[in-house]
C-alpha positions, -999 to 999 in steps of 0.1 A, spaced: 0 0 0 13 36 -4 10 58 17 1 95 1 17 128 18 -18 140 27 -26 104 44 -32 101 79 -10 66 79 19 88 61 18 118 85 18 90 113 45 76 102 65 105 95 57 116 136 71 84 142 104 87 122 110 123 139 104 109 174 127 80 166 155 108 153 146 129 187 153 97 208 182 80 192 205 120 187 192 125 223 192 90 240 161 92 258 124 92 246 104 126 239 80 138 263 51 161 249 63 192 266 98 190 261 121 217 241 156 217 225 167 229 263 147 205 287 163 177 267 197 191 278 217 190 247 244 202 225 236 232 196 254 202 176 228 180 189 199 205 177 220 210 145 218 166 139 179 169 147 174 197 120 195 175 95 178 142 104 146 161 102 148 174 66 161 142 55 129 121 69 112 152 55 126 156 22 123 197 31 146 220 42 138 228 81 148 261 98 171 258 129 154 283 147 120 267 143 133 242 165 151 264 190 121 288 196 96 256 200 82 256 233 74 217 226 90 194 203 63 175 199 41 204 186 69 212 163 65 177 149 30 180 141 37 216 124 65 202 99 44 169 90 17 190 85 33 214 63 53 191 46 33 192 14 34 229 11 73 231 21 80 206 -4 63 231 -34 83 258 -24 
């Protein structure tokens, strides 16, 4: 079956893939309020989320978008949900 951007299953899985980058660059699972700061990390580490983001994404993803998040998670749901318009720009 494929999976179409504007899909519930693909956005799903595309929230899974992020969470899965968010986990494995930071070594611990997300929480739902959690920012690039709570999660106690490098500005390398945020730089390797941004580049594993854009690559599950296929669109380029502003670094400040994810340092001026005050969740991760709602991030997440912004960039799957505006994948199909990033990706005609």
């Amino acid at each position: 079956m494929i999976l179409r951007k504007n899909s519930e299953g693909y956005r799903v899985d595309k929230r899974r893939e992020l969470y899965r980058a968010v986990e494995e660059i930071y070594g611990r699972p997300l929480e739902e309020t959690d920012d690039v700061f709570s999660l106690g990390g490098s500005s390398l580490q945020a730089l390797q989320l941004v580049v594993q983001f854009e690559e599950v994404l296929g669109v380029p993803v502003d670094v400040e978008r994810l340092i001026t998040a005050e969740a991760i998670s709602e991030l997440i749901d912004e960039l799957v949900a505006d994948e199909p318009r990033l990706a005609r720009e």
